[in-house]
N, CA, C and O atoms as a MOPAC input file, in Angstrom:
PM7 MOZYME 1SCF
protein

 N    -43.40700 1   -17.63600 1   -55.06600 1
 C    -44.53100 1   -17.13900 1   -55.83900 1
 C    -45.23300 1   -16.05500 1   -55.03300 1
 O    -45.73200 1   -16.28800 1   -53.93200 1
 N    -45.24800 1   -15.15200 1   -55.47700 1
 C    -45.82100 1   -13.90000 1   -55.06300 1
 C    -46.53300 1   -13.39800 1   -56.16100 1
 O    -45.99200 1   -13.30700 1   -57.26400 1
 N    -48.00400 1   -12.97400 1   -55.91200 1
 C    -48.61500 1   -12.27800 1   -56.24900 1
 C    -50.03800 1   -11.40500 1   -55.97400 1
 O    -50.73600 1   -11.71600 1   -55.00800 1
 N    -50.35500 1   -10.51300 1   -56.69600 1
 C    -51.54900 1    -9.87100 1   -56.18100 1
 C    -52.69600 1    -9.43000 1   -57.18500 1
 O    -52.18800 1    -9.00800 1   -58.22400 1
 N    -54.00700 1    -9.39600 1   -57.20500 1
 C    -54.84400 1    -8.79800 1   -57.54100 1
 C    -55.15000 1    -7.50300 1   -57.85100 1
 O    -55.59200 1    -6.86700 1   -56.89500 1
 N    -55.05100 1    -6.88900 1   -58.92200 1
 C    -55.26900 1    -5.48400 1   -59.50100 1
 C    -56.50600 1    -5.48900 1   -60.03500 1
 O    -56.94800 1    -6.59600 1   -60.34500 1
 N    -57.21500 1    -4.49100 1   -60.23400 1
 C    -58.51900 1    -4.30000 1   -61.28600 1
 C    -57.13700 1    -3.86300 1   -62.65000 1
 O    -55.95900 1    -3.51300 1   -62.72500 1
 N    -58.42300 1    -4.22400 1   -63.58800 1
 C    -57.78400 1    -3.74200 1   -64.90600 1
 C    -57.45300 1    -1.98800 1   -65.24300 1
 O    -58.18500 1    -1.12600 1   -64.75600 1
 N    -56.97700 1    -1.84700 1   -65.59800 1
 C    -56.51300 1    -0.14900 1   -66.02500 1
 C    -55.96100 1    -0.03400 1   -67.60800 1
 O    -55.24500 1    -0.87700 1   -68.14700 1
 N    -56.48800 1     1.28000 1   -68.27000 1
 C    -55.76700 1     1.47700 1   -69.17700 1
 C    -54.03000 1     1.07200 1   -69.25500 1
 O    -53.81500 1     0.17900 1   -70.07500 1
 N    -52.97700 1     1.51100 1   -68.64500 1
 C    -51.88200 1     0.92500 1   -68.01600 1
 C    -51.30100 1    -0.38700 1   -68.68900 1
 O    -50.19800 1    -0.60800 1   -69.18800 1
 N    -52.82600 1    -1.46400 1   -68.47400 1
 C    -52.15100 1    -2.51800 1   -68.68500 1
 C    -52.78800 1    -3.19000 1   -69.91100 1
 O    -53.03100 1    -4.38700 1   -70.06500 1
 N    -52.94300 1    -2.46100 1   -70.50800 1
 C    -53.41000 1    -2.74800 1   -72.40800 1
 C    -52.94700 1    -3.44200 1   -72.87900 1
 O    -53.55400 1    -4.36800 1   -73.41600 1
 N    -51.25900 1    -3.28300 1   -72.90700 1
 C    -50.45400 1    -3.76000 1   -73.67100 1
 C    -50.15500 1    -5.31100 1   -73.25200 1
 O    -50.00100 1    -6.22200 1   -74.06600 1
 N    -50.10800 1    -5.42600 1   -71.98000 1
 C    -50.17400 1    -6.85200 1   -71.24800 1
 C    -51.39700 1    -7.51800 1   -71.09400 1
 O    -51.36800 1    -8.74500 1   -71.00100 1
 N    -52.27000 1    -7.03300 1   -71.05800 1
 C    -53.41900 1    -7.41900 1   -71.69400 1
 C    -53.57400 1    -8.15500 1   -72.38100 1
 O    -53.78400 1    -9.34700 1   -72.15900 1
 N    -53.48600 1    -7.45500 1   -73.67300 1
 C    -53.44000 1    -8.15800 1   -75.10300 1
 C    -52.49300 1    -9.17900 1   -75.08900 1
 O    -52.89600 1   -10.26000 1   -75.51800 1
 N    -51.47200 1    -9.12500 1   -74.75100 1
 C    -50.43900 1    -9.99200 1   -74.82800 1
 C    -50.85200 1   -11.32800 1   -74.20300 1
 O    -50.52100 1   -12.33000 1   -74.83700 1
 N    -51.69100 1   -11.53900 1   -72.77100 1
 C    -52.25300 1   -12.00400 1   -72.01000 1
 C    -53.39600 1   -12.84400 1   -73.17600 1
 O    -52.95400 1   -13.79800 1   -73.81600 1
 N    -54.32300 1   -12.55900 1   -73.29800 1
 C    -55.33400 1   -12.85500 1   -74.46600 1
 C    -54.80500 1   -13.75600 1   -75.39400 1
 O    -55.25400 1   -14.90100 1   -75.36300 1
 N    -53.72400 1   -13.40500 1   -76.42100 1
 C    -52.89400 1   -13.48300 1   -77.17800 1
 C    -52.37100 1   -14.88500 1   -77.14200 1
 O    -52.55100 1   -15.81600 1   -77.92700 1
 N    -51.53200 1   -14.78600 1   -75.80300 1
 C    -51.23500 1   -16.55300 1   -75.52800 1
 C    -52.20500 1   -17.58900 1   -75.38800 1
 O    -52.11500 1   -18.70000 1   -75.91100 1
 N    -53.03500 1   -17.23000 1   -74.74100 1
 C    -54.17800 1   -18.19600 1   -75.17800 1
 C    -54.32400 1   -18.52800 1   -76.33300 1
 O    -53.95000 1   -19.66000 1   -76.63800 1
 N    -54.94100 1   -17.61900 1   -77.41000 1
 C    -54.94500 1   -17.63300 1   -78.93500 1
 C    -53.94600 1   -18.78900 1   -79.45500 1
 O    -54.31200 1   -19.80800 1   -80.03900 1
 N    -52.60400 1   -18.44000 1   -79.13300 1
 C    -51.47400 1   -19.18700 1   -79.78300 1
 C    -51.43900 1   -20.37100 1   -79.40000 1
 O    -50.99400 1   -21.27800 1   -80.10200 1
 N    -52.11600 1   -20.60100 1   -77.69700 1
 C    -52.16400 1   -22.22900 1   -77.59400 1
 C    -53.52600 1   -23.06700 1   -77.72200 1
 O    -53.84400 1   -24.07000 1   -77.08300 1
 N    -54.50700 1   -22.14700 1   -79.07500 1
 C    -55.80400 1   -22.93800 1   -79.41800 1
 C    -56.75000 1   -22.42900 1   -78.11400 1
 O    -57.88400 1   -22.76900 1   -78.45000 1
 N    -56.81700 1   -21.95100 1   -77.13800 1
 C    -57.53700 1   -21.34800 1   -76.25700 1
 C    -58.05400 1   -21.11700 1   -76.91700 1
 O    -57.32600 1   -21.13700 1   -77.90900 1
 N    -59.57600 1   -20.67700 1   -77.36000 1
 C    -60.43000 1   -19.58200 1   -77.04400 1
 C    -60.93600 1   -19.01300 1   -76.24800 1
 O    -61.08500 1   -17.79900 1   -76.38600 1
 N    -61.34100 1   -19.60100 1   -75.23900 1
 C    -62.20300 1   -19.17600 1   -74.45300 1
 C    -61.26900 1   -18.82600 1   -72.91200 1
 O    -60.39400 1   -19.60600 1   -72.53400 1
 N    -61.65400 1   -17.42700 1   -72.06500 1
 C    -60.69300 1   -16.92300 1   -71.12400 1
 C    -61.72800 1   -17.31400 1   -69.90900 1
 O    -62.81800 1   -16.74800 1   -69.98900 1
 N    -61.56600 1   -18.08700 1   -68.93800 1
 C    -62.54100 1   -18.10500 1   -68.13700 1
 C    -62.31200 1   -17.16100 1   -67.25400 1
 O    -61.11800 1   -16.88700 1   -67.12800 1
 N    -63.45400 1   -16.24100 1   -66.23500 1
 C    -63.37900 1   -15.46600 1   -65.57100 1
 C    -62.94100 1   -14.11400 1   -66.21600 1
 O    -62.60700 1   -13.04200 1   -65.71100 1
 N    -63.04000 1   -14.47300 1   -67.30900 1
 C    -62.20500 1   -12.81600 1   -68.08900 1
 C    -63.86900 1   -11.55200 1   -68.35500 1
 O    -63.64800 1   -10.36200 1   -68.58400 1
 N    -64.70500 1   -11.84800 1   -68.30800 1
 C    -65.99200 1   -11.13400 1   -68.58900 1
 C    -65.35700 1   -10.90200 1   -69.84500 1
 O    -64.58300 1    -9.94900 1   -69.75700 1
 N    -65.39600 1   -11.48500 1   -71.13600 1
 C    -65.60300 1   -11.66600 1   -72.15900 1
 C    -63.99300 1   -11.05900 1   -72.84200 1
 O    -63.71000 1   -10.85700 1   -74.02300 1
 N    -63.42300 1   -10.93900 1   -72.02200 1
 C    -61.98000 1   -10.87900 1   -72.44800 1
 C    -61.68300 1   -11.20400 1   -73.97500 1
 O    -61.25700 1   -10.40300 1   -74.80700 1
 N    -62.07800 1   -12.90300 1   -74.22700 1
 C    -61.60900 1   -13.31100 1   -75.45200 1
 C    -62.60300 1   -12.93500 1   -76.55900 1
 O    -62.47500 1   -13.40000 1   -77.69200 1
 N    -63.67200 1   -12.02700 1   -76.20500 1
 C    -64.92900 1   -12.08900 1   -77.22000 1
 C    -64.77900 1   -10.78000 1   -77.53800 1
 O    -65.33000 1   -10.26800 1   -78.51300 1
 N    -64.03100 1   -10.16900 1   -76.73700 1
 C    -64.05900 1    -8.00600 1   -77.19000 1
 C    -62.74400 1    -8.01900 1   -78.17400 1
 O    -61.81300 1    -8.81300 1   -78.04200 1
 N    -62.81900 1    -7.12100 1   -79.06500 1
 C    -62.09900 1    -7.00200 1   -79.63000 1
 C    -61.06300 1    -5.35500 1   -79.03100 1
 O    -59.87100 1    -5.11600 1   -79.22300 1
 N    -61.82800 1    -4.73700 1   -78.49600 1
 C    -61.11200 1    -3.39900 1   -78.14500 1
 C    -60.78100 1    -3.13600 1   -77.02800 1
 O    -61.58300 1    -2.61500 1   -76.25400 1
 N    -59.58100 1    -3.41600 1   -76.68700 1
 C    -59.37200 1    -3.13000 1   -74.92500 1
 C    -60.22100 1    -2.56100 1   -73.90100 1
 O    -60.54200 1    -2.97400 1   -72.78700 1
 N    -60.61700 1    -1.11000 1   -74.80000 1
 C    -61.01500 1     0.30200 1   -74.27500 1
 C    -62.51400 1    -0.03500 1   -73.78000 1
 O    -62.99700 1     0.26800 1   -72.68900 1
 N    -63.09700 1    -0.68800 1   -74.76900 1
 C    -64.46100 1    -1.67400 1   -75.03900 1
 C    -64.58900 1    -2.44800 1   -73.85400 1
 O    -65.39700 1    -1.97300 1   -73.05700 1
 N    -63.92100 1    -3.70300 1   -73.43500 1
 C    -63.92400 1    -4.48700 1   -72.38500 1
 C    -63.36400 1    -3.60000 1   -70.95200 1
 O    -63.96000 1    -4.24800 1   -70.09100 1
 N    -62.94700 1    -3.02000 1   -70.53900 1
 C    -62.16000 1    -1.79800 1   -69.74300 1
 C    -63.45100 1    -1.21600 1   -69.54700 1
 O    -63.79200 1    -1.84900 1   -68.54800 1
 N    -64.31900 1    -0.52500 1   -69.77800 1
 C    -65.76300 1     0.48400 1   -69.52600 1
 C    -66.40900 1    -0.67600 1   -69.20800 1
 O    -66.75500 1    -0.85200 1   -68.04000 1
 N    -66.75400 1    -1.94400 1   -70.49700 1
 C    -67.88800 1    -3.07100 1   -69.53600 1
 C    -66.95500 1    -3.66100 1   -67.98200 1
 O    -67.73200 1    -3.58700 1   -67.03000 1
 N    -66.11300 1    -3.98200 1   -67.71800 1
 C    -65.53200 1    -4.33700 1   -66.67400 1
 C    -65.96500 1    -3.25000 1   -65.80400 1
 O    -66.77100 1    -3.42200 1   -64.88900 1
 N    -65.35100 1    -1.97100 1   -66.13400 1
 C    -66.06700 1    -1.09400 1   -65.11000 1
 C    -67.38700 1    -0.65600 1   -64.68000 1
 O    -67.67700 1     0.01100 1   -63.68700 1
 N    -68.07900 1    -1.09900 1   -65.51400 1
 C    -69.46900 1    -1.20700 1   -65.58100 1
 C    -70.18800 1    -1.81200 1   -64.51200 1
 O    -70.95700 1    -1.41000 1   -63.63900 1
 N    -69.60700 1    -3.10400 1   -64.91500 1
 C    -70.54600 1    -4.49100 1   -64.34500 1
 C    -70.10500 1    -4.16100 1   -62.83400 1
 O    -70.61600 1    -5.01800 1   -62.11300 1
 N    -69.35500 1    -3.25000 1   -62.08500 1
 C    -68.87700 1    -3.40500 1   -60.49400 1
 C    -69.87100 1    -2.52900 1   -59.75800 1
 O    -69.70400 1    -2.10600 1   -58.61400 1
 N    -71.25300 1    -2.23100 1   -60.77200 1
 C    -72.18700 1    -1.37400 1   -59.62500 1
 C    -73.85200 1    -1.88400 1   -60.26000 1
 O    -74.25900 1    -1.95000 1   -61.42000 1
 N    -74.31300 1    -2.08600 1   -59.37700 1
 C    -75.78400 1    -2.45700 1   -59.24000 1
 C    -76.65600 1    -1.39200 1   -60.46200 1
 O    -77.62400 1    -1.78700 1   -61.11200 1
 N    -76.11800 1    -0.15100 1   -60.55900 1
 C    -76.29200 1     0.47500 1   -61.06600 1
 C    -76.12900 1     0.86200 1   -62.98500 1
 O    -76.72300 1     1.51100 1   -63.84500 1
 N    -74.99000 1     0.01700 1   -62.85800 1
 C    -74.13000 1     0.47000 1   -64.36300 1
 C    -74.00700 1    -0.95400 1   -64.96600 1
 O    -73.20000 1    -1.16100 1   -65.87200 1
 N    -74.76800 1    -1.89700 1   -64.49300 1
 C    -74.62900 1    -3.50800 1   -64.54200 1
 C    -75.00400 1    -4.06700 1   -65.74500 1
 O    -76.21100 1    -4.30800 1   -65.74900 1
 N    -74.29000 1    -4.44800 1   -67.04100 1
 C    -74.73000 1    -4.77500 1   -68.36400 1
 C    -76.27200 1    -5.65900 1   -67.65900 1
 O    -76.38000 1    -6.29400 1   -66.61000 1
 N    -77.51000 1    -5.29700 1   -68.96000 1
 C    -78.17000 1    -6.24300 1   -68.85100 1
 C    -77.66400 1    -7.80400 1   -69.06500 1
 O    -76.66900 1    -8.32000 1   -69.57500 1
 N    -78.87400 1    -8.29300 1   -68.40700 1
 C    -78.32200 1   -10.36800 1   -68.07200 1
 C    -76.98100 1   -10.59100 1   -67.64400 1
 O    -76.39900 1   -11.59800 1   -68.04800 1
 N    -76.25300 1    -9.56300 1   -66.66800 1
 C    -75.36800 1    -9.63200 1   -66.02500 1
 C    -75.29000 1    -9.19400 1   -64.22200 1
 O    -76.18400 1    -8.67600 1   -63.55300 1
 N    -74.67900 1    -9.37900 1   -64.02600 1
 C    -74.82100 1    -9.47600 1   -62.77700 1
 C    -73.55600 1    -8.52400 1   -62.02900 1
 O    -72.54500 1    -8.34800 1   -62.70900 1
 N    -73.61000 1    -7.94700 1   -60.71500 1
 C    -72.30400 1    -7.41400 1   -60.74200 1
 C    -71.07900 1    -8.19700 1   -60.26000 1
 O    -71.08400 1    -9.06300 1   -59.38500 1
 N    -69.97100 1    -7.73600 1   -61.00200 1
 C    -69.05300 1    -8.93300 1   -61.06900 1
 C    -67.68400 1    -7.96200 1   -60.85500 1
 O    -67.51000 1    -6.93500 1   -61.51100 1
 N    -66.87200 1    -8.39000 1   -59.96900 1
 C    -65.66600 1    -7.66900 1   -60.10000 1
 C    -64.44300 1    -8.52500 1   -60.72700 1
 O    -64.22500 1    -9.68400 1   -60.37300 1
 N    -63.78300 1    -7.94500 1   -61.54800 1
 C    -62.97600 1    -8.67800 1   -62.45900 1
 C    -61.59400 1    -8.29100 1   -61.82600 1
 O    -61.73700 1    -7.23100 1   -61.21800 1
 N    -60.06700 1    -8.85100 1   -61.73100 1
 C    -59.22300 1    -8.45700 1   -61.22300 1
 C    -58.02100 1    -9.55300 1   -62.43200 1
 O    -58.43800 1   -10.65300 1   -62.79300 1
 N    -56.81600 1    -9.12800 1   -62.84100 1
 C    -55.68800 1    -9.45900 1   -63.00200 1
 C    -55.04100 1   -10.18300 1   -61.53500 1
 O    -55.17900 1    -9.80400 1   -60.37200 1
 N    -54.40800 1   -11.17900 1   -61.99800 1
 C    -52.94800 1   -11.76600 1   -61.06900 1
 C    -51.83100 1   -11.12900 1   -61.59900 1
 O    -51.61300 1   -11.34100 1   -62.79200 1
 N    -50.74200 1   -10.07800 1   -60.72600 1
 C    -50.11100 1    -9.91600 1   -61.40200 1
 C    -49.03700 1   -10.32400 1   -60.50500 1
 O    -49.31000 1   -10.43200 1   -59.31000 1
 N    -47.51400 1   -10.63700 1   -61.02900 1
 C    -46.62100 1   -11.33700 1   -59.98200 1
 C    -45.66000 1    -9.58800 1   -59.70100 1
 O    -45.88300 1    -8.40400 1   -59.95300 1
 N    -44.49800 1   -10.44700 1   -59.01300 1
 C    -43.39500 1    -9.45500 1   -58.43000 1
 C    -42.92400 1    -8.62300 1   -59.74800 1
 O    -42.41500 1    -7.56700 1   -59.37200 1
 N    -42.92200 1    -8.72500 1   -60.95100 1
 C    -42.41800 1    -8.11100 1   -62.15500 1
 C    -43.85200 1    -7.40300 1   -62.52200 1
 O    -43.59600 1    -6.66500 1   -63.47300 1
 N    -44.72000 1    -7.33400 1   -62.32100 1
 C    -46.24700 1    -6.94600 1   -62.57300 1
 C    -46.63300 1    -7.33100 1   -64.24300 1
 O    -47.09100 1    -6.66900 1   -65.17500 1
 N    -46.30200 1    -8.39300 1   -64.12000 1
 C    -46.80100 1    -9.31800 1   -65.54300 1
 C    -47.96500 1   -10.07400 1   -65.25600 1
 O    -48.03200 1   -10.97100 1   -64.41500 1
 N    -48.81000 1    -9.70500 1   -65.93400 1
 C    -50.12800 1   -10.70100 1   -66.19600 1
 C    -49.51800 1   -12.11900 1   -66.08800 1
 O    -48.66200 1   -12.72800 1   -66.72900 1
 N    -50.43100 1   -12.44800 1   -64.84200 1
 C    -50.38000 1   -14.03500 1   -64.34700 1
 C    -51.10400 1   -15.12300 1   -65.15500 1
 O    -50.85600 1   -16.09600 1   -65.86700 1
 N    -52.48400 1   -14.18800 1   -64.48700 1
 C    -53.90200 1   -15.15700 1   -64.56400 1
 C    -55.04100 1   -13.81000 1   -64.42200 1
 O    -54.58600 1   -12.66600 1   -64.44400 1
 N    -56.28000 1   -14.00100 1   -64.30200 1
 C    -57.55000 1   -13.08600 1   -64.23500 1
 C    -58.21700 1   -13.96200 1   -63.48100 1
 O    -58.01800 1   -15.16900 1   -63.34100 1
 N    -59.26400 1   -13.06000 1   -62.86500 1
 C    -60.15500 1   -14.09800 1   -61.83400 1
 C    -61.20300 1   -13.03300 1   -61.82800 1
 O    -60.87100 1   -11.84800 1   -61.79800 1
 N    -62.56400 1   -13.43800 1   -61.85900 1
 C    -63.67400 1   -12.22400 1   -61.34100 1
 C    -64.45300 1   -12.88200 1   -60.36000 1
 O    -64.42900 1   -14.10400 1   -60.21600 1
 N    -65.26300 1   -11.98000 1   -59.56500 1
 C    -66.21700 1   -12.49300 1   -58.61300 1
 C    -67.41400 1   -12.13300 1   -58.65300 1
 O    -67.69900 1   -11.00500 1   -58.25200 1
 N    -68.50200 1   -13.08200 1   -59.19000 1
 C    -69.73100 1   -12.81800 1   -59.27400 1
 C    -70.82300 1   -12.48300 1   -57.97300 1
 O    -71.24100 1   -13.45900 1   -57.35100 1
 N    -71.31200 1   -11.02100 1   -57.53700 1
 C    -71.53000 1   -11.21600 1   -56.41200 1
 C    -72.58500 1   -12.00700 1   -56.05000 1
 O    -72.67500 1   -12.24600 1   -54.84600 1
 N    -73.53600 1   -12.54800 1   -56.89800 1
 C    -74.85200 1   -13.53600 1   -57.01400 1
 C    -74.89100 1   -13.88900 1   -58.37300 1
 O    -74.32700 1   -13.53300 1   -59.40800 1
 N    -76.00000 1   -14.95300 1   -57.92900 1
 C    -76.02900 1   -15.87500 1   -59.67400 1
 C    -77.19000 1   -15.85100 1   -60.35400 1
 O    -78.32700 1   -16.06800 1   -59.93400 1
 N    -76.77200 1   -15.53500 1   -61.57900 1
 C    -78.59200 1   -15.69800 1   -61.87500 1
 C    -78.81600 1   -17.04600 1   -62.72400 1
 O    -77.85700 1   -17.78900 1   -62.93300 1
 N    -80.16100 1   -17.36100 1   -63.23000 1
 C    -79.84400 1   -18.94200 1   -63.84000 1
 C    -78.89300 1   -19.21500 1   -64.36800 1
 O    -78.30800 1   -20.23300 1   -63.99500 1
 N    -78.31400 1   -18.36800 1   -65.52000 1
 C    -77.28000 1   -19.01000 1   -66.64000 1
 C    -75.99800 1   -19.26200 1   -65.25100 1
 O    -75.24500 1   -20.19100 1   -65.54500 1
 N    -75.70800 1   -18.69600 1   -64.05200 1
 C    -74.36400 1   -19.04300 1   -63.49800 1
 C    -74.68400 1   -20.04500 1   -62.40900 1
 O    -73.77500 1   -20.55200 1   -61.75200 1
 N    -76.07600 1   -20.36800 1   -62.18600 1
 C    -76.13500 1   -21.00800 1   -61.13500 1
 C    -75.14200 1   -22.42100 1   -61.22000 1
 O    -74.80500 1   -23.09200 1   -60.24500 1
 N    -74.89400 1   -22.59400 1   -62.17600 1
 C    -73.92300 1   -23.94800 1   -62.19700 1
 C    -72.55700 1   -23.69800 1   -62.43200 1
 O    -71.72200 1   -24.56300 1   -62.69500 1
 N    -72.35000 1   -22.46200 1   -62.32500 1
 C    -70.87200 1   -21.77700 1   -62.95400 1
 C    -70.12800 1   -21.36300 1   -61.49100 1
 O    -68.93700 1   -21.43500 1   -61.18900 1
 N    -71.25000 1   -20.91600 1   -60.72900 1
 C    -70.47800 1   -20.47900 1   -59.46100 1
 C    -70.11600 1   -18.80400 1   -59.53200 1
 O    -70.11600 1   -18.16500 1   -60.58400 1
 N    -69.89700 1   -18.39800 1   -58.56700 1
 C    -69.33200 1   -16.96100 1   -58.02500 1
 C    -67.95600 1   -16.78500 1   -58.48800 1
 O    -67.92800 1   -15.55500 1   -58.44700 1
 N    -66.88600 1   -17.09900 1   -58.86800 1
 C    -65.80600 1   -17.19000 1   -59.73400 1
 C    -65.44500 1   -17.46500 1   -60.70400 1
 O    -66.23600 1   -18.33800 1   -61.05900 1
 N    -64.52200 1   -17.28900 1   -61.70500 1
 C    -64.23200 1   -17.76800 1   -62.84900 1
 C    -62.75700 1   -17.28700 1   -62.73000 1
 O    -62.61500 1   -16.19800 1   -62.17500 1
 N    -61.60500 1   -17.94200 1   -63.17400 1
 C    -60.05200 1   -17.86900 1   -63.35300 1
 C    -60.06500 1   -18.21900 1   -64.47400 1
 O    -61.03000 1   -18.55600 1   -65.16000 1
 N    -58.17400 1   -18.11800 1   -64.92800 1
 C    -58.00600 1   -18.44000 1   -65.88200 1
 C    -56.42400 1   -18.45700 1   -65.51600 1
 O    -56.08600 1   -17.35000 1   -65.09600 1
 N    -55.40600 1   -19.34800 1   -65.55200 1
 C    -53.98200 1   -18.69400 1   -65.39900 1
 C    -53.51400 1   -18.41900 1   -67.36700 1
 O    -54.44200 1   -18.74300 1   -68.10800 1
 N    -52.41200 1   -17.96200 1   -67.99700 1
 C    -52.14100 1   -18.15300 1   -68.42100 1
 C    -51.05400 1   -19.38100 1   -69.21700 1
 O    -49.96200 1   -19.79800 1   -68.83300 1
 N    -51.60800 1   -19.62500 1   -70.07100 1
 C    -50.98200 1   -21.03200 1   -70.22500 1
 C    -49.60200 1   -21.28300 1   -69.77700 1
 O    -49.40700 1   -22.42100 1   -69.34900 1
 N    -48.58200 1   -20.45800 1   -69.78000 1
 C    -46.83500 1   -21.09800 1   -69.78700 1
 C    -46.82500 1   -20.18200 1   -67.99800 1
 O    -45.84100 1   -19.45000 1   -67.89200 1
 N    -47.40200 1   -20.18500 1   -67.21900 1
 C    -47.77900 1   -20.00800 1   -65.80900 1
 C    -48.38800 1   -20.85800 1   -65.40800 1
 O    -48.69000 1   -20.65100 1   -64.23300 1
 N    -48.96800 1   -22.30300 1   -66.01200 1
 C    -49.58900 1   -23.36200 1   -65.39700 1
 C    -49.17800 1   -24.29300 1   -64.35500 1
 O    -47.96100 1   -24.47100 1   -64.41200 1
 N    -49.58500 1   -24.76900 1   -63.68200 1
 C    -49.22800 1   -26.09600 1   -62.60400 1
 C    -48.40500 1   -25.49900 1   -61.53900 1
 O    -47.78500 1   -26.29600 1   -60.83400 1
 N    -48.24700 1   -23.81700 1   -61.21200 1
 C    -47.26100 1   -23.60900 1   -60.04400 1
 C    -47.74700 1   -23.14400 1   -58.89800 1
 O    -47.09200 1   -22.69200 1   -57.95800 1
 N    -49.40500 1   -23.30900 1   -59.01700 1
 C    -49.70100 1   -23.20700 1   -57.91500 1
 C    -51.04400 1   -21.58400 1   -57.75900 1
 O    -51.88600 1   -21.25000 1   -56.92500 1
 N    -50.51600 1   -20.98300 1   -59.15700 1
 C    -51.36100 1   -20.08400 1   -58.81900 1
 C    -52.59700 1   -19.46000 1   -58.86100 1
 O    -52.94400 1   -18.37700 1   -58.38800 1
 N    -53.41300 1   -20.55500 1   -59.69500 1
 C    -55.24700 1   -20.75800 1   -59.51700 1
 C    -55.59400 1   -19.99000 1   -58.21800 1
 O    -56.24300 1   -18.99800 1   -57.88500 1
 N    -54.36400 1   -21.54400 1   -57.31200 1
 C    -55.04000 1   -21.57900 1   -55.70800 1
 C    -54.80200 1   -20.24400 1   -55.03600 1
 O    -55.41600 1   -19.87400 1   -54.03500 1
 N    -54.13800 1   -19.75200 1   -55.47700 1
 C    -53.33700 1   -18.23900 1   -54.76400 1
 C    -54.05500 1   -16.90900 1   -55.07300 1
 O    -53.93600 1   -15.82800 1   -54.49600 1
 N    -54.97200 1   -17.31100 1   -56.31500 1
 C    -55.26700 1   -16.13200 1   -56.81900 1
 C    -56.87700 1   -16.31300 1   -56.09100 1
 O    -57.64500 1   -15.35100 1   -56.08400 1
 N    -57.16400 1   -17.28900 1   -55.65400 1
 C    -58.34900 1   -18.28900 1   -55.06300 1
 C    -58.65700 1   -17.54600 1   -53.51100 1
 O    -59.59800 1   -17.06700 1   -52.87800 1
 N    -57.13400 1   -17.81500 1   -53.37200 1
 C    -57.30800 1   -17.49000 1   -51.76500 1
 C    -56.91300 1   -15.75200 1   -51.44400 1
 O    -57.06700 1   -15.13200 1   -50.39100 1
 N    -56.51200 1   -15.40000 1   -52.40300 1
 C    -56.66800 1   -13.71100 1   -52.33200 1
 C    -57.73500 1   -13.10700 1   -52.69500 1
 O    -57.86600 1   -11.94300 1   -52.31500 1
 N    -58.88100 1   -13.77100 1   -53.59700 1
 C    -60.05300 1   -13.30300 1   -53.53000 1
 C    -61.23400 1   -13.74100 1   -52.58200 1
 O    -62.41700 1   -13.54000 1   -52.85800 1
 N    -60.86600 1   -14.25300 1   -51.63600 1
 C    -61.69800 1   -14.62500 1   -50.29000 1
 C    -61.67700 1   -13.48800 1   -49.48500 1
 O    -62.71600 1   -12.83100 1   -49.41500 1
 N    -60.71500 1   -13.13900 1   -48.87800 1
 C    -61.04600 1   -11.36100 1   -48.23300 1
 C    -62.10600 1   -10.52400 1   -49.17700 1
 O    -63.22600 1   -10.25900 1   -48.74100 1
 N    -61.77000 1   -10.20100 1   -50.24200 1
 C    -62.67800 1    -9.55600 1   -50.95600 1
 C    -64.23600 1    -9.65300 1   -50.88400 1
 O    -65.12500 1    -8.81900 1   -50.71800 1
 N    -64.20200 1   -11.34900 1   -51.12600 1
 C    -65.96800 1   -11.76200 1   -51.57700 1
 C    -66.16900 1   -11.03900 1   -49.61000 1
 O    -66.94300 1   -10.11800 1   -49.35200 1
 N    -65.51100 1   -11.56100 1   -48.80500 1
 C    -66.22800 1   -10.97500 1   -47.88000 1
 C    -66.47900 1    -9.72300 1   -47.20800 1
 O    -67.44300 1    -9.34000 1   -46.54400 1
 N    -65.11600 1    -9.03500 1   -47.61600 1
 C    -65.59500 1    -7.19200 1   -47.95500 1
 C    -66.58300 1    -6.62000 1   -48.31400 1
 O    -66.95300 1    -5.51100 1   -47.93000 1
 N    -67.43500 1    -7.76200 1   -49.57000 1
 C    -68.10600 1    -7.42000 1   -50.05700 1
 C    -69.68300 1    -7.70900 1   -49.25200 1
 O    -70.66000 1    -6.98100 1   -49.43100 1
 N    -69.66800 1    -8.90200 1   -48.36500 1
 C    -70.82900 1    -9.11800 1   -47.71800 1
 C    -71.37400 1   -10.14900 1   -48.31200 1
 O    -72.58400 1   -10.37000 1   -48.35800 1
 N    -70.08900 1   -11.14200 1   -49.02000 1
 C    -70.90600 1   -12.54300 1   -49.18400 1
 C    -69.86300 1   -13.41300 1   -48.45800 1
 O    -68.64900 1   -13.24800 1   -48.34100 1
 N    -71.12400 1   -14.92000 1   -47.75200 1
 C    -70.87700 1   -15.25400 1   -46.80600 1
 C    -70.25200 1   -16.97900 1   -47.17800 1
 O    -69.61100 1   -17.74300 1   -46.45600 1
 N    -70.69500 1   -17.13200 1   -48.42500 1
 C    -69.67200 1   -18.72700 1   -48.94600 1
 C    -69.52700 1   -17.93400 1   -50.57900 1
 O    -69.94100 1   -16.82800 1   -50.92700 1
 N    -68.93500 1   -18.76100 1   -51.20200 1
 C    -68.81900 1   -19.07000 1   -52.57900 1
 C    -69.13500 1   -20.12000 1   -52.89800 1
 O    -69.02300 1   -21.08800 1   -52.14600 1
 N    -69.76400 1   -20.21000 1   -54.48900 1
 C    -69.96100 1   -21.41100 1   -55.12300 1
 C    -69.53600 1   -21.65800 1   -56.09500 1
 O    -69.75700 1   -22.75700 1   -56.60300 1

């Protein structure tokens, strides 16, 4: 099992959706860690708020800045998604600084934890000192 962390890109639209999609088909609704993945309807739409929310500056209101990233494996197929909240405000204080999601027929092989432990360099790139 090999894989790595990408930010989202036009690029990967099509896997994207496809990504989304399986959820859908297995009664999912809801994408955790996706910053509203399952609630946008327009790629292009979620793609600008994703890019948004990664500056103090461009930060949807009642959001916080959050960097969102794809798992993608050795074939660069959508794994899983994971974002990192860099602080919490009430609504996450019980949610924590992360949110994942693998895709369903990618379950149980391990790669939550992988996508877990590749976003630990990051949170601390960033200048935070635990996660919750």
């Amino acid at each position: 099992m090999k894989i790595r962390l990408v930010r989202p890109t036009e690029q990967l639209k099509e896997q994207a959706i496809n990504f989304r999609q399986e959820f859908f088909d297995n009664h999912e609704m809801v994408i955790n860690g996706s910053e509203l993945l399952d609630k946008t309807d327009q790629y292009e739409d979620w793609l600008k708020a994703v890019a948004a929310n990664t500056s103090i500056e461009t930060v949807s209101v009642n959001w916080v800045v959050t960097d969102t990233f794809f798992a993608v494996d050795e074939k660069d197929q959508i794994i899983g998604i994971i974002d990192l909240r860099h602080t919490l405000n009430d609504f996450l204080k019980n949610l924590g600084n992360c949110g994942y999601s693998v895709r369903p027929s990618e379950r149980r092989k391990g790669y939550a934890t992988e996508m877990l432990r590749l976003l630990l360099p990051i949170a601390k790139d960033a200048g935070m000192k635990e996660l919750h």
